[in-house]
C-alpha positions in Angstrom: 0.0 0.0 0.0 2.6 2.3 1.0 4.3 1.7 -2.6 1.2 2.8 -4.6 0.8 5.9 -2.5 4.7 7.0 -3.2 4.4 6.1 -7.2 0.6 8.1 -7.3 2.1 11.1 -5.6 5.5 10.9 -7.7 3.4 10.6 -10.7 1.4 13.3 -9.7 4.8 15.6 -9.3 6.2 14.9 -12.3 2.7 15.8 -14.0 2.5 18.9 -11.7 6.1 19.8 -12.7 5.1 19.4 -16.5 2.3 21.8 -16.4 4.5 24.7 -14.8 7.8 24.3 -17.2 5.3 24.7 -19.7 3.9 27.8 -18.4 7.0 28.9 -17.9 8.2 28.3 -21.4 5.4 30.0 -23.0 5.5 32.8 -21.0 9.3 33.5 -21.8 8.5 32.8 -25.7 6.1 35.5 -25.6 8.2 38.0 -23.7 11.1 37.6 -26.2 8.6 38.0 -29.0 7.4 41.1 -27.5 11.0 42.4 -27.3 11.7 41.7 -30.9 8.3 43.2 -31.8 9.6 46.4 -30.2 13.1 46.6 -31.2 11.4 46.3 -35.0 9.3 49.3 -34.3 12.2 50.9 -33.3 14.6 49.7 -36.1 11.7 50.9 -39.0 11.3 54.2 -37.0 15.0 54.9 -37.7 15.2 54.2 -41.2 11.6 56.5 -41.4 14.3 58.7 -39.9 17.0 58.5 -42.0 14.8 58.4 -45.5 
């Protein structure tokens, strides 16, 4: 008994831990397409400059 509650609650870690380092990965993902996104703006609005 003792053995199916370590493996249902190690299961349930690693399932737990899944979830969040995908959170995590998405959330950095979007960040670092909202920096390029902004450094584009910023690139175009120099050449607007420039011309």
């Amino acid at each position: 008994m003792g053995e199916f509650i370590f493996s249902f609650s190690y299961g349930g870690a690693l399932i737990v831990m899944g979830f969040v380092t995908r959170f995590f990965i998405k959330r950095m993902d979007a960040e670092r397409k909202g920096v390029e996104s902004v450094e584009m703006t910023v690139s175009n609005e120099n050449l607007t400059k420039v011309v």
